[in-house]
C-alpha positions in Angstrom: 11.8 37.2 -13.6 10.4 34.9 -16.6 7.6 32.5 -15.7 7.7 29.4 -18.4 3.9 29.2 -18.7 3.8 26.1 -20.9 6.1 24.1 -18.5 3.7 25.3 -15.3 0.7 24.4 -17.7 2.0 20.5 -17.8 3.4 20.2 -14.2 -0.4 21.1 -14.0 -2.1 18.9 -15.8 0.1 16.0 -15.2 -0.5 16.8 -11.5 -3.9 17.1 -12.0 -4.7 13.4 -14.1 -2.5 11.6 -11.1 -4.4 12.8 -8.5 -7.9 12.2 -10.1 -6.4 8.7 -11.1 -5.3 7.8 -7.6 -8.4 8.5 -6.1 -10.4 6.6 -8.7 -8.2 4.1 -7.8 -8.8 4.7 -4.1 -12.3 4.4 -5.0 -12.6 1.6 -7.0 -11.1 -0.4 -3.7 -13.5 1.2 -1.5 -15.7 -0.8 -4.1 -14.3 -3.6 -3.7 -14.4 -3.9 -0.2 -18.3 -2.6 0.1 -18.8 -5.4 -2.8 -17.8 -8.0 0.0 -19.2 -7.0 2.7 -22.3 -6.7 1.1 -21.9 -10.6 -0.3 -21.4 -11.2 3.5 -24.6 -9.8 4.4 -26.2 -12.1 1.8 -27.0 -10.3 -1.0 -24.4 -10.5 -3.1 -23.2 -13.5 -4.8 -20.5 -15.7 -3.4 -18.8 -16.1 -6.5 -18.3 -12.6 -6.9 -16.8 -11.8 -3.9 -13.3 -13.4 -4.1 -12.7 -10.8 -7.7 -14.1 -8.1 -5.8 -11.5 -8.3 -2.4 -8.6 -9.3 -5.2 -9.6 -6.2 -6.8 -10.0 -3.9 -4.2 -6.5 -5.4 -2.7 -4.9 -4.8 -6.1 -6.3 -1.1 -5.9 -5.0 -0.1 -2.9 -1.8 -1.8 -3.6 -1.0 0.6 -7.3 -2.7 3.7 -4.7 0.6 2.4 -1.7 3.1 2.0 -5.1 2.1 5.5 -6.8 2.9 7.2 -3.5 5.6 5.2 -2.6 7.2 6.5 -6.0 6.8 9.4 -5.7 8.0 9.6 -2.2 11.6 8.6 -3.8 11.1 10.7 -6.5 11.5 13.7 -4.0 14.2 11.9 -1.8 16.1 11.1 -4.7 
């Protein structure tokens, strides 16, 4: 049995830097949304508030399209 140590040691990595990039991501939105509720409650600024929900929206929607993507990349 031969074990191809540098292949397992990118599946790795790789693996690793998507995961810690879709939960910053996944964060970031959780951001965004606290940023609004926050300008609800009055002290936040109005202006601010609309960028923050687009943002947050825009988050979670690359989070839905990563797994998505890699949900065909396993049926496929």
């Amino acid at each position: 049995m031969h074990i191809d140590w540098a292949a397992l040691g990118s599946v790795f990595g790789v693996s690793l830097a998507v995961t810690v990039g879709l939960v910053g991501l996944f964060t970031l939105g959780i951001v965004g949304l606290t940023k609004r509720e926050a300008a609800a409650s009055g002290t936040g600024t109005p202006g601010s508030t609309a960028v923050a929900r687009t943002g947050a929206y825009a988050c979670f929607a690359l989070c839905a399209a990563a797994v998505a993507y890699g949900i065909f990349l396993i049926v496929a």
